[in-house]
Biopython code that builds the backbone (N, CA, C, O; Angstrom):
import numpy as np
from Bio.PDB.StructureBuilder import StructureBuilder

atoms = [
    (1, "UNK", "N", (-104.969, -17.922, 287.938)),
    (1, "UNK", "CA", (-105.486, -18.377, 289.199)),
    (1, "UNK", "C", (-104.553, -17.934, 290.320)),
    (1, "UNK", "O", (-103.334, -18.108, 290.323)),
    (2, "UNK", "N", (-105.345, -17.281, 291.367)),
    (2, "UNK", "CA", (-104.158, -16.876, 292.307)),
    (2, "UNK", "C", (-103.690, -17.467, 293.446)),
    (2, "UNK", "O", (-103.149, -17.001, 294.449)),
    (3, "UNK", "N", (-104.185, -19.274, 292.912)),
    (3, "UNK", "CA", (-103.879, -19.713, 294.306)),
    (3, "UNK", "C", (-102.469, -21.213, 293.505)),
    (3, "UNK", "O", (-102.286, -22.283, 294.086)),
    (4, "UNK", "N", (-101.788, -20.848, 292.264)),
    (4, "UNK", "CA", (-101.224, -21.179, 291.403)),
    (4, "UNK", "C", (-99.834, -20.337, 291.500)),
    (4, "UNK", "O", (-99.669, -19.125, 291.367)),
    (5, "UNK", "N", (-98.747, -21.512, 291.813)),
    (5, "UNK", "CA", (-97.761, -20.732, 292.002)),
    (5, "UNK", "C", (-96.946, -20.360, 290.682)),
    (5, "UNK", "O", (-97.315, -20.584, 289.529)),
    (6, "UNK", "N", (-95.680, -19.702, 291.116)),
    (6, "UNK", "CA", (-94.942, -18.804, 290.219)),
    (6, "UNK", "C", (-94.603, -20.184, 288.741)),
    (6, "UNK", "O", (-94.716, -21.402, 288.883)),
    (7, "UNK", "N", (-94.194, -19.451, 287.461)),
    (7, "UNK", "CA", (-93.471, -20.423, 286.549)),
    (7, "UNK", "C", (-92.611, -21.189, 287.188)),
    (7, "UNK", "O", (-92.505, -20.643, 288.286)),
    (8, "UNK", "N", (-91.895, -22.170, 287.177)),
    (8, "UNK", "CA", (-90.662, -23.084, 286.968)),
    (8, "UNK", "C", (-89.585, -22.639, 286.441)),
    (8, "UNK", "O", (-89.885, -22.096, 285.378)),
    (9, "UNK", "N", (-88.422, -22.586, 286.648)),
    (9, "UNK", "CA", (-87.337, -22.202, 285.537)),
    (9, "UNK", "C", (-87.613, -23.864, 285.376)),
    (9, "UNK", "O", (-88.036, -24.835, 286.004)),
    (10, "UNK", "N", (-86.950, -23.386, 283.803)),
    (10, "UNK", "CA", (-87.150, -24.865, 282.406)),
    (10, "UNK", "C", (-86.285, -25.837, 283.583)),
    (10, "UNK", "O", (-86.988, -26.593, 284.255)),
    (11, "UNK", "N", (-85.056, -25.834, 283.797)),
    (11, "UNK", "CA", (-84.561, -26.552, 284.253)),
    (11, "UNK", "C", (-85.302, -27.823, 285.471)),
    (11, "UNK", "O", (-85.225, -29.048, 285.380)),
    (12, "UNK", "N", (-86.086, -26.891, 286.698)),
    (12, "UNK", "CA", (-87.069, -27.622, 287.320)),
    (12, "UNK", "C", (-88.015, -28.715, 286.739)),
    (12, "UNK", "O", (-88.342, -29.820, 287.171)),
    (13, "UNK", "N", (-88.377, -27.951, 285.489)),
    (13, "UNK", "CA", (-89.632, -28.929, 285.136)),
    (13, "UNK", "C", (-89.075, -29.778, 284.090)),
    (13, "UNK", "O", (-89.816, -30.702, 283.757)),
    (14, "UNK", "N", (-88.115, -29.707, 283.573)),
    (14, "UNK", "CA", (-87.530, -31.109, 282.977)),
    (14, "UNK", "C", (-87.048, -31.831, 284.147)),
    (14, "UNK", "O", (-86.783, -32.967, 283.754)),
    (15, "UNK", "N", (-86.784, -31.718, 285.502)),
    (15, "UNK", "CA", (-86.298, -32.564, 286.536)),
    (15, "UNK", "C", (-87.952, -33.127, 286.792)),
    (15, "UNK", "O", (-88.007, -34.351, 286.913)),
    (16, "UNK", "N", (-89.225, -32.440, 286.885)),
    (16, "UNK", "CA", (-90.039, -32.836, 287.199)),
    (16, "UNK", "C", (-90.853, -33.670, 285.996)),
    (16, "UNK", "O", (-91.619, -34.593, 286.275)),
    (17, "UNK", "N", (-90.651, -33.331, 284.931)),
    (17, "UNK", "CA", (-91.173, -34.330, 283.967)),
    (17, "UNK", "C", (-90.471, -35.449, 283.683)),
    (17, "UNK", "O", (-91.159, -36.008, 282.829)),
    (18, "UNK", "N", (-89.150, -36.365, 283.964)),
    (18, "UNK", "CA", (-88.164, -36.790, 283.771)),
    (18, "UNK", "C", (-89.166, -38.298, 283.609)),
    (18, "UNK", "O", (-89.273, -39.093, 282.675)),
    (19, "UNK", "N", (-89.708, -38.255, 284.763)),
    (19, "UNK", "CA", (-90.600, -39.338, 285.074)),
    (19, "UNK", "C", (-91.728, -39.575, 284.701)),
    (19, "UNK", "O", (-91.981, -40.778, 284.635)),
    (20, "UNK", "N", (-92.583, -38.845, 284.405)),
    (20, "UNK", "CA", (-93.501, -38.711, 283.664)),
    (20, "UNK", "C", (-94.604, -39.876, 282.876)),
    (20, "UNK", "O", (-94.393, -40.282, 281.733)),
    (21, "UNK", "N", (-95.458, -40.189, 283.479)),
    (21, "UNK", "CA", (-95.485, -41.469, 282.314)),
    (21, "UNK", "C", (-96.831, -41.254, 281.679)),
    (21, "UNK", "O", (-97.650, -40.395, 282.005)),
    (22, "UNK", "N", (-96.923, -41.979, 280.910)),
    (22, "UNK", "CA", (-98.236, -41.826, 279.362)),
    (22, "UNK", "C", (-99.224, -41.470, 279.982)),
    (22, "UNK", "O", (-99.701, -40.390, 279.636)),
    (23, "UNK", "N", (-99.773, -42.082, 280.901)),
    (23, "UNK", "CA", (-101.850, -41.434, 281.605)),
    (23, "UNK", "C", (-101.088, -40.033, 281.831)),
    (23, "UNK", "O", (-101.839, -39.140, 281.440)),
    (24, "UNK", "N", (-99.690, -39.429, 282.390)),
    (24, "UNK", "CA", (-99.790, -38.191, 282.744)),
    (24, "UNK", "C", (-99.533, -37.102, 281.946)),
    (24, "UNK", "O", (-99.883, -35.941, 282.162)),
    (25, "UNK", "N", (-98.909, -37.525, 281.020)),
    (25, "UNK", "CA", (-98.803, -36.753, 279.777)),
    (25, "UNK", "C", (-100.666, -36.898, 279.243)),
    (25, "UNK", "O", (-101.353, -35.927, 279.560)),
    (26, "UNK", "N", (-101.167, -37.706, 278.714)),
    (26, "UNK", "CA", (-102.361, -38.144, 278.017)),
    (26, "UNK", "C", (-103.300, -36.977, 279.061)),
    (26, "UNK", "O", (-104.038, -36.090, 278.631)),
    (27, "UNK", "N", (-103.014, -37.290, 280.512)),
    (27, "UNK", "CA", (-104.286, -36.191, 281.140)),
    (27, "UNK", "C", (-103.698, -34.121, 280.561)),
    (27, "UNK", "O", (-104.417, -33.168, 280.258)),
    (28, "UNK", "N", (-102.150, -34.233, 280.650)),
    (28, "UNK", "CA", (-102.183, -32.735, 280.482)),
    (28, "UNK", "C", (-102.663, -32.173, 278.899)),
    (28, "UNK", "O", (-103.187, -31.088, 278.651)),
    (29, "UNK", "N", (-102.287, -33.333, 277.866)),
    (29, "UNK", "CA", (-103.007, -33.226, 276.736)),
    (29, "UNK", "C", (-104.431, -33.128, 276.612)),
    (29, "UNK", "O", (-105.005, -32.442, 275.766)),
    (30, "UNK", "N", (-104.887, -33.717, 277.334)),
    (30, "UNK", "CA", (-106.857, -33.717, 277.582)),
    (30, "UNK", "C", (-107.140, -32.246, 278.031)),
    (30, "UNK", "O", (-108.042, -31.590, 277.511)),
    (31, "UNK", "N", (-106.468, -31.838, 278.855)),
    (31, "UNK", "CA", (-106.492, -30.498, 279.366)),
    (31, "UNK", "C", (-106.440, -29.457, 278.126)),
    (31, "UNK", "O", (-107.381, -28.757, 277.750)),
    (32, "UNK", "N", (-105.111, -29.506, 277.560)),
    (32, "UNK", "CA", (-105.453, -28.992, 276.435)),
    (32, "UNK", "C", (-106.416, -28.429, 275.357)),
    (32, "UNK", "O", (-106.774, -27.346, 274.893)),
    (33, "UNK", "N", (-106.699, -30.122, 275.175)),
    (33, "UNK", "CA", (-107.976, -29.950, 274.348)),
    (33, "UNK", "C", (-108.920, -29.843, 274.826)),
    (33, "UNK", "O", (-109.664, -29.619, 273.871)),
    (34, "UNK", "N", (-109.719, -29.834, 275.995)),
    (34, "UNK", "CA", (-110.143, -29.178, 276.654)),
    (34, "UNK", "C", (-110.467, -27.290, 276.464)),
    (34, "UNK", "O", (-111.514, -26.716, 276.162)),
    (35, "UNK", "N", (-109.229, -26.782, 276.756)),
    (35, "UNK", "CA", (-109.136, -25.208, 276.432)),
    (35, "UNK", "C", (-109.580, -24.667, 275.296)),
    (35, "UNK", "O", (-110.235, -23.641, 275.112)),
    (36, "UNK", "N", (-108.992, -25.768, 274.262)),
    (36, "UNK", "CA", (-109.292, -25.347, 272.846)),
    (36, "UNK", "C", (-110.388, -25.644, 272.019)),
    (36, "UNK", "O", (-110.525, -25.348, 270.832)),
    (37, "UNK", "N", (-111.196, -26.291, 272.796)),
    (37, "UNK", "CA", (-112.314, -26.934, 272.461)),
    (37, "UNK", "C", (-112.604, -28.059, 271.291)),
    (37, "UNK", "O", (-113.595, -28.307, 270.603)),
    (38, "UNK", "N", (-111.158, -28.680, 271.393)),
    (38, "UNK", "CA", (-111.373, -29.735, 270.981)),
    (38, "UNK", "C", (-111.703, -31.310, 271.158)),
    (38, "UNK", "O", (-111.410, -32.151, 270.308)),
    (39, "UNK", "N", (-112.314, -31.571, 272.305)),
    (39, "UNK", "CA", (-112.657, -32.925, 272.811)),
    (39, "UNK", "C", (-113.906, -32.388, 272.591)),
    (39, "UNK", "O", (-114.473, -31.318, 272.807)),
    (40, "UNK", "N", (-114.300, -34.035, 271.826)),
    (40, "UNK", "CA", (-116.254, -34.346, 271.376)),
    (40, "UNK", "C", (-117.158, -34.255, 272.750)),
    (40, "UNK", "O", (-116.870, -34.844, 273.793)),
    (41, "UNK", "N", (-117.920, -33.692, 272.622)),
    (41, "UNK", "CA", (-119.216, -33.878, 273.849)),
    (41, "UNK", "C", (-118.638, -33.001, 274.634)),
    (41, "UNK", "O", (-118.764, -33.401, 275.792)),
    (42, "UNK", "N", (-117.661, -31.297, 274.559)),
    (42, "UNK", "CA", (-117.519, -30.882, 275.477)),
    (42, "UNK", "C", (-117.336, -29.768, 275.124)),
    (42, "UNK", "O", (-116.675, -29.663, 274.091)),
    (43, "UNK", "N", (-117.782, -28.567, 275.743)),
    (43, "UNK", "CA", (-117.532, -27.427, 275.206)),
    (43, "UNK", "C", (-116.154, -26.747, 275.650)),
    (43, "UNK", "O", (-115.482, -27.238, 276.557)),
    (44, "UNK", "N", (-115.737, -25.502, 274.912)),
    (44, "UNK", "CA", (-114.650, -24.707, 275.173)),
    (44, "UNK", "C", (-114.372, -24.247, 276.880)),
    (44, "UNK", "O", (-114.890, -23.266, 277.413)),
    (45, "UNK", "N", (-113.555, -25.093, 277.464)),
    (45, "UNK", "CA", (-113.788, -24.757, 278.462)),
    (45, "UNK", "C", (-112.535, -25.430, 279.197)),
    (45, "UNK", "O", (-112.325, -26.641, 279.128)),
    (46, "UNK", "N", (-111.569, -24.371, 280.041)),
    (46, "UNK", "CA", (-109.978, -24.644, 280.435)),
    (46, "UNK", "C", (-110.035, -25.562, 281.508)),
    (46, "UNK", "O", (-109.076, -26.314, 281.680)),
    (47, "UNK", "N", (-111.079, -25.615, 282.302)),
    (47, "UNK", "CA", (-111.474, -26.930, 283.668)),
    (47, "UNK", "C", (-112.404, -28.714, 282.886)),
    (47, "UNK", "O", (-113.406, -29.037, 282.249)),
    (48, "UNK", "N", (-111.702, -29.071, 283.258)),
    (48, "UNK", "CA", (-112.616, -30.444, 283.365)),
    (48, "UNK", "C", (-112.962, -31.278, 284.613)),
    (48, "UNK", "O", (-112.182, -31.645, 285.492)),
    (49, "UNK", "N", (-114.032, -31.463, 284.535)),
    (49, "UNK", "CA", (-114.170, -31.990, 286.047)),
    (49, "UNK", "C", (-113.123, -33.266, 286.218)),
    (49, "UNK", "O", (-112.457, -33.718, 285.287)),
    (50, "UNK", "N", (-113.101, -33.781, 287.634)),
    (50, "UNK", "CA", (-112.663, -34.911, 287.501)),
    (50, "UNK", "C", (-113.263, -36.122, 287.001)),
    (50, "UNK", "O", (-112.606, -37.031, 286.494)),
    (51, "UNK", "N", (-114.470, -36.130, 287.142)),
    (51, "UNK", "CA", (-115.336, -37.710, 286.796)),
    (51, "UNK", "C", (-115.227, -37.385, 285.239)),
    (51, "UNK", "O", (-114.854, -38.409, 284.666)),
    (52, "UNK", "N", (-115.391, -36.475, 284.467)),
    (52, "UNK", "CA", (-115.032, -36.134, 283.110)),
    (52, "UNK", "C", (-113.654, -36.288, 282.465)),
    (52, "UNK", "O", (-113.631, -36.653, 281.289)),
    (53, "UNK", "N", (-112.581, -36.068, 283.059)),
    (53, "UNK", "CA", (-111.387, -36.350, 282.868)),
    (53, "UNK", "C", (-111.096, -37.849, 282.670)),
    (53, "UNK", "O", (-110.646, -38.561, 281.772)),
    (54, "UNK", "N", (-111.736, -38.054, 284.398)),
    (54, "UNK", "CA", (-111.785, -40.076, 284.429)),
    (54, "UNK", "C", (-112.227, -40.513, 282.934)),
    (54, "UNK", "O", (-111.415, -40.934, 282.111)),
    (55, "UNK", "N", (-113.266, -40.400, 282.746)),
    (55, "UNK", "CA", (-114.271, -40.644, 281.285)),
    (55, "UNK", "C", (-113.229, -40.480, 280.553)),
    (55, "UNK", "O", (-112.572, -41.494, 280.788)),
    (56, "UNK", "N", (-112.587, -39.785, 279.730)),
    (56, "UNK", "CA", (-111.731, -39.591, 279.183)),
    (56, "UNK", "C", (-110.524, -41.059, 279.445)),
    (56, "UNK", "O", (-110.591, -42.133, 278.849)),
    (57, "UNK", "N", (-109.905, -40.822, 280.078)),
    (57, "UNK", "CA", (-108.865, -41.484, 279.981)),
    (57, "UNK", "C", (-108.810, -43.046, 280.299)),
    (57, "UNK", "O", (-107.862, -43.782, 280.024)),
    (58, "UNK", "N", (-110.283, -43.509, 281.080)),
    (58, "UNK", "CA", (-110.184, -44.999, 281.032)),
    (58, "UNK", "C", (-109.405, -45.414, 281.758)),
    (58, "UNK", "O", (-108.586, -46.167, 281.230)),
    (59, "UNK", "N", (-109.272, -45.203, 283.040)),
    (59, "UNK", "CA", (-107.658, -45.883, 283.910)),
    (59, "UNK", "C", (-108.695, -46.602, 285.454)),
    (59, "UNK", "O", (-109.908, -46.512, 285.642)),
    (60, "UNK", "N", (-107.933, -47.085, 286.077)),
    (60, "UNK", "CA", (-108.785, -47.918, 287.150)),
    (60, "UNK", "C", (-108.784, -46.170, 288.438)),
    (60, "UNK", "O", (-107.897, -45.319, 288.508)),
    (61, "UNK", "N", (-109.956, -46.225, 289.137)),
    (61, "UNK", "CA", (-110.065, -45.072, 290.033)),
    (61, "UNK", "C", (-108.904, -44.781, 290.786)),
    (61, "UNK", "O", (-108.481, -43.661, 291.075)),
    (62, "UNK", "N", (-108.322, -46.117, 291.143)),
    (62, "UNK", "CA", (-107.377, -45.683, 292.251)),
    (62, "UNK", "C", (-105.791, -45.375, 291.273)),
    (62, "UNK", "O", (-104.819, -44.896, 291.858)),
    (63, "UNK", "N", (-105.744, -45.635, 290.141)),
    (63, "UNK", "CA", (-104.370, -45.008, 288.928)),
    (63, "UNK", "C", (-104.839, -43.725, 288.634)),
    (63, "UNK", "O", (-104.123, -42.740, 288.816)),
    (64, "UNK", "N", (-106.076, -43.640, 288.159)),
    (64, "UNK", "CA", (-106.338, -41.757, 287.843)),
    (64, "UNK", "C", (-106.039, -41.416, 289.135)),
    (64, "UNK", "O", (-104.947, -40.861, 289.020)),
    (65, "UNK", "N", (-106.348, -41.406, 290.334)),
    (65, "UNK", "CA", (-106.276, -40.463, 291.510)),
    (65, "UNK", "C", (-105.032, -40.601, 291.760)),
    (65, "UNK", "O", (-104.636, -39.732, 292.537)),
    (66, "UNK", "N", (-104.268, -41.305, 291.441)),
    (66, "UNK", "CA", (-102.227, -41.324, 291.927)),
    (66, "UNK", "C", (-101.740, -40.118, 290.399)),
    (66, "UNK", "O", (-101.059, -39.092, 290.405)),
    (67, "UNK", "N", (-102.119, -40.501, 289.791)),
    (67, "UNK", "CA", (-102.102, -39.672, 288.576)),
    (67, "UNK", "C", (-101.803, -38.070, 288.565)),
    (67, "UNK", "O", (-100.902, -37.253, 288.377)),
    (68, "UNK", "N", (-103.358, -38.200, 288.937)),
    (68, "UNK", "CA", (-103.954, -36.599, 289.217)),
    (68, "UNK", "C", (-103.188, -36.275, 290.498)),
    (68, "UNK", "O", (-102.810, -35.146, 290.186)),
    (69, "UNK", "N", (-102.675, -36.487, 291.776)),
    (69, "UNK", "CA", (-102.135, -36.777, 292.605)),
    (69, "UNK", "C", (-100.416, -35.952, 292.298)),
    (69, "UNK", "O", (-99.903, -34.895, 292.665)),
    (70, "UNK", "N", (-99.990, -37.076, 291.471)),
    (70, "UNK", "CA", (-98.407, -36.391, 290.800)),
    (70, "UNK", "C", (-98.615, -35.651, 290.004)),
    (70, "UNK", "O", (-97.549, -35.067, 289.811)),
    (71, "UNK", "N", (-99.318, -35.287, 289.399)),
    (71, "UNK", "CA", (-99.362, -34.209, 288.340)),
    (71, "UNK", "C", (-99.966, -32.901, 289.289)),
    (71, "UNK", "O", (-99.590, -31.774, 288.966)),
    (72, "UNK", "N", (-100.980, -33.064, 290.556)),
    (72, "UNK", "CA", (-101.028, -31.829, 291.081)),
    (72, "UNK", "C", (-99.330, -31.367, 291.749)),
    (72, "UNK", "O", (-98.689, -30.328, 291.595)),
    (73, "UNK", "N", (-98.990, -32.678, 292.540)),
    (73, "UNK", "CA", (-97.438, -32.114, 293.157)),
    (73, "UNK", "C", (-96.562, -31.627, 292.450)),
    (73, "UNK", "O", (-95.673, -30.974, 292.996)),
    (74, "UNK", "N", (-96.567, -31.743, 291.547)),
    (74, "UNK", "CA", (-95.374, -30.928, 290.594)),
    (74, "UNK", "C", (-96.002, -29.814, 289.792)),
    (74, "UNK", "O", (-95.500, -29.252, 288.818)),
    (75, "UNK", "N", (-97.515, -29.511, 290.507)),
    (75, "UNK", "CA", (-97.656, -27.694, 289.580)),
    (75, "UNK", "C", (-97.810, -28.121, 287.833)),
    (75, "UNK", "O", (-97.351, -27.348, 286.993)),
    (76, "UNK", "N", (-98.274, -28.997, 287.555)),
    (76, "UNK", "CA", (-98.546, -28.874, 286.548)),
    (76, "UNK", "C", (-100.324, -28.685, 286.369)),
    (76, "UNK", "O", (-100.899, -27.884, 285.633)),
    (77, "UNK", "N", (-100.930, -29.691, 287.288)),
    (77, "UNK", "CA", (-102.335, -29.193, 287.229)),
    (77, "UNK", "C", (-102.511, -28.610, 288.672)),
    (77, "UNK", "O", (-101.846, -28.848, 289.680)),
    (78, "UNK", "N", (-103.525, -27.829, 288.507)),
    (78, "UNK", "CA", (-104.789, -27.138, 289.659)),
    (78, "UNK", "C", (-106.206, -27.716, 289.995)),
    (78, "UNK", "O", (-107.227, -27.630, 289.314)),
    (79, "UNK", "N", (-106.050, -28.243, 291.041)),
    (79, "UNK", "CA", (-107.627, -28.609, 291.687)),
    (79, "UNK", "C", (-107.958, -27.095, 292.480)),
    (79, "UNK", "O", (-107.362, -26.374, 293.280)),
    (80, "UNK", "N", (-109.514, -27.071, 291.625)),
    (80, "UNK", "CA", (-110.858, -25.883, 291.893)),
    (80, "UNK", "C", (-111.522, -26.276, 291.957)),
    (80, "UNK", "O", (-111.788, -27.124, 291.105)),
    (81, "UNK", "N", (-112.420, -26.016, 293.052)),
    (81, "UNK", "CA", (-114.099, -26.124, 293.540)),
    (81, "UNK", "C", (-114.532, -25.809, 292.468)),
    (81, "UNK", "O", (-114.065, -24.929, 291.745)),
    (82, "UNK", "N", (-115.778, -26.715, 292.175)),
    (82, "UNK", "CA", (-116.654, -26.414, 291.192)),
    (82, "UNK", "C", (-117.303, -25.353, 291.188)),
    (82, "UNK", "O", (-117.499, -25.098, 292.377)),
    (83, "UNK", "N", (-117.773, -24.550, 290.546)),
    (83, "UNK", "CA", (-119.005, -23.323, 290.508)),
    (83, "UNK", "C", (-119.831, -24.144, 291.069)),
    (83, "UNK", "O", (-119.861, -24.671, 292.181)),
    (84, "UNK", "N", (-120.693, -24.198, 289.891)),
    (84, "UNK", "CA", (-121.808, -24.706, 290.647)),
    (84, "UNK", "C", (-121.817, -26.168, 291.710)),
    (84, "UNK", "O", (-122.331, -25.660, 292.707)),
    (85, "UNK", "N", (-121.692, -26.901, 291.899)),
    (85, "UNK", "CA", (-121.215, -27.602, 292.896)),
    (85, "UNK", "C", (-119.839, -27.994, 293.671)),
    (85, "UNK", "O", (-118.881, -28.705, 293.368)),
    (86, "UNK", "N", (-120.239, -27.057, 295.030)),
    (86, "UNK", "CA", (-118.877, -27.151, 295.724)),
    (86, "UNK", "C", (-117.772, -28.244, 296.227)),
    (86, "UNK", "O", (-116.565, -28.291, 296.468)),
    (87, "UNK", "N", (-119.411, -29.459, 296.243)),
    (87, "UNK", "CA", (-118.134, -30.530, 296.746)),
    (87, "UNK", "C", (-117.477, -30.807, 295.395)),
    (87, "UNK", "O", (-116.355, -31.311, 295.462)),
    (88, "UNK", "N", (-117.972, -30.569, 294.193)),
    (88, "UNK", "CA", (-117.036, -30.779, 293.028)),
    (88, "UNK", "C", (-115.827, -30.727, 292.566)),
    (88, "UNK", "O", (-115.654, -29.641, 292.013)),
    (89, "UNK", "N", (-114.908, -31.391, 292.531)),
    (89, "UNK", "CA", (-113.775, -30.393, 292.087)),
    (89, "UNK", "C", (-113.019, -30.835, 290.242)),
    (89, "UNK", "O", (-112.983, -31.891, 289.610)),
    (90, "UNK", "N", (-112.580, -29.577, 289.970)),
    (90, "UNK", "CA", (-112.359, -29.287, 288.705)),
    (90, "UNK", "C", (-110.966, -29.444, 288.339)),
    (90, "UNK", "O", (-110.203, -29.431, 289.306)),
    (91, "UNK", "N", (-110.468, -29.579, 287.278)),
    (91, "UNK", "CA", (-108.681, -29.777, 286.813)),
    (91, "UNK", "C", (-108.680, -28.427, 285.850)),
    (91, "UNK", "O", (-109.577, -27.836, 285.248)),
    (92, "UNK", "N", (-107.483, -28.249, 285.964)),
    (92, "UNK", "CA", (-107.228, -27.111, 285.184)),
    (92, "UNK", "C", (-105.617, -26.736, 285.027)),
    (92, "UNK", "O", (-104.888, -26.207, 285.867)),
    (93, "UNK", "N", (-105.299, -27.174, 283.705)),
    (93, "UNK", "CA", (-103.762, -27.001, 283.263)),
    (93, "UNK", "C", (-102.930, -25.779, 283.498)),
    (93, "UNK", "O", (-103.310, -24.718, 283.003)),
    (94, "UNK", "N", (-101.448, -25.844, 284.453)),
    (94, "UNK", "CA", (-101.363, -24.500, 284.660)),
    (94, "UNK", "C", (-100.099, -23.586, 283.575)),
    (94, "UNK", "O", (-99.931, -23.619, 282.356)),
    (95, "UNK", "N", (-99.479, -22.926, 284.524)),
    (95, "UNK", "CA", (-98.460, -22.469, 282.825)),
    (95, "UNK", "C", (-97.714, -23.604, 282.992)),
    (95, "UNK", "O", (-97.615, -24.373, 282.036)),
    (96, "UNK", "N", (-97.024, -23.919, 284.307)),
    (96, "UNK", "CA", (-96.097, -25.048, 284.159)),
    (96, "UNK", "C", (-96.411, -26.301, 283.369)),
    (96, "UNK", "O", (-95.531, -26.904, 282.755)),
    (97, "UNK", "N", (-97.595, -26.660, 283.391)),
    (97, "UNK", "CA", (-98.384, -27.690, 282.831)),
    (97, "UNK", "C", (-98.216, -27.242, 281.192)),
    (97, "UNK", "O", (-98.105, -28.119, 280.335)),
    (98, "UNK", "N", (-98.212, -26.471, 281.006)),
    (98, "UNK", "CA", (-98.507, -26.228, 279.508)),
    (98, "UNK", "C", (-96.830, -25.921, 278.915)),
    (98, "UNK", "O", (-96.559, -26.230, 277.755)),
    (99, "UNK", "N", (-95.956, -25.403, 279.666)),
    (99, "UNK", "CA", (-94.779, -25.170, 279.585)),
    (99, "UNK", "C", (-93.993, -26.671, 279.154)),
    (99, "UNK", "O", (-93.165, -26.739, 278.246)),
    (100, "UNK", "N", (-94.483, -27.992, 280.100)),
    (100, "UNK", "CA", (-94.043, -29.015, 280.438)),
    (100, "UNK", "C", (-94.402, -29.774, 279.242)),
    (100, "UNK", "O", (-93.711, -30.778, 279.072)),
    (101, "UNK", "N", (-95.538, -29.492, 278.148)),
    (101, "UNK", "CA", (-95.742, -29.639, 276.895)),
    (101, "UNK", "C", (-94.981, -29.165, 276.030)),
    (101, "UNK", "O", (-94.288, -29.914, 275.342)),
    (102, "UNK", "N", (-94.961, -28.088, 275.918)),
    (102, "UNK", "CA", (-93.780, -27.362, 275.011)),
    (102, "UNK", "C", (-92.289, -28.417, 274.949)),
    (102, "UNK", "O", (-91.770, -29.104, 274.069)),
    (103, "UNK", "N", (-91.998, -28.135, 276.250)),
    (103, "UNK", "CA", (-90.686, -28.467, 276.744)),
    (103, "UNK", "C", (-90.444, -30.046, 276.347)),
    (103, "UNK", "O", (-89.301, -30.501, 276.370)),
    (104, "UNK", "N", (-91.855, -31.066, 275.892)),
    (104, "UNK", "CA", (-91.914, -32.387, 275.746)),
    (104, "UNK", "C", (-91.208, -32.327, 274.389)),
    (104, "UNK", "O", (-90.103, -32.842, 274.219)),
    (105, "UNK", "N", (-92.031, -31.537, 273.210)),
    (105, "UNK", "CA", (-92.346, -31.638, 271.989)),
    (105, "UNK", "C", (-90.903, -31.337, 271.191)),
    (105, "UNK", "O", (-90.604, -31.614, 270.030)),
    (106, "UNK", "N", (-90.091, -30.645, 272.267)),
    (106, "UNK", "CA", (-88.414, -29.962, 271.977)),
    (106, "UNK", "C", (-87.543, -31.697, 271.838)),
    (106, "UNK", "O", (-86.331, -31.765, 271.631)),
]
sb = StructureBuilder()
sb.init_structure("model")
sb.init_model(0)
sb.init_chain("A")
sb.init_seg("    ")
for serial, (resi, resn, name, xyz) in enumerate(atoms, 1):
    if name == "N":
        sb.init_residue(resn, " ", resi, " ")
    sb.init_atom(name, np.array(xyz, "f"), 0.0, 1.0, " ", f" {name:<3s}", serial, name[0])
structure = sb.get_structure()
């Protein structure tokens, strides 16, 4: 995506994951499975909308949107206009996001 900035050196994003807490880890994992096409009722596909994500994770509207919120400020996820509907917008895990997994599992 070219509106997705450069990698992180590791060092950054362990300062930025430090804090991190379970819905935000749990959403970059959804993302995941997401890509790989492993979440039920959804096909192979690297975006999830937001009201789909919500569905997923079960949190009160105004905790997913602080959520999604810190996890966009630190470059781990990307908000995209939907294709087909513009006021839509979509999540989508970036390298840092996926890096910030790796870097968990160490």
């Amino acid at each position: 995506m070219s509106d997705q900035l450069m990698p992180y050196p590791d060092e950054i994003l362990y300062h930025l994951m430090r804090n991190f807490s379970l819905p935000q880890w749990t959403i970059l994992e959804l993302l995941t499975r997401a890509e790989s096409g492993e979440l039920e009722d959804h096909e192979k596909d690297p975006t999830l909308s937001l009201t789909d994500l919500h569905d997923f994770i079960k949190l009160s509207q105004q905790n997913f949107r602080a959520q999604v919120a810190l996890l966009h400020g630190s470059n781990a996820i990307a908000l995209v206009t939907g294709v087909t509907d513009q006021r839509s917008k979509n999540v989508v895990l970036t390298e840092n996001g996926r890096r910030m997994l790796e870097l968990r599992g160490n």
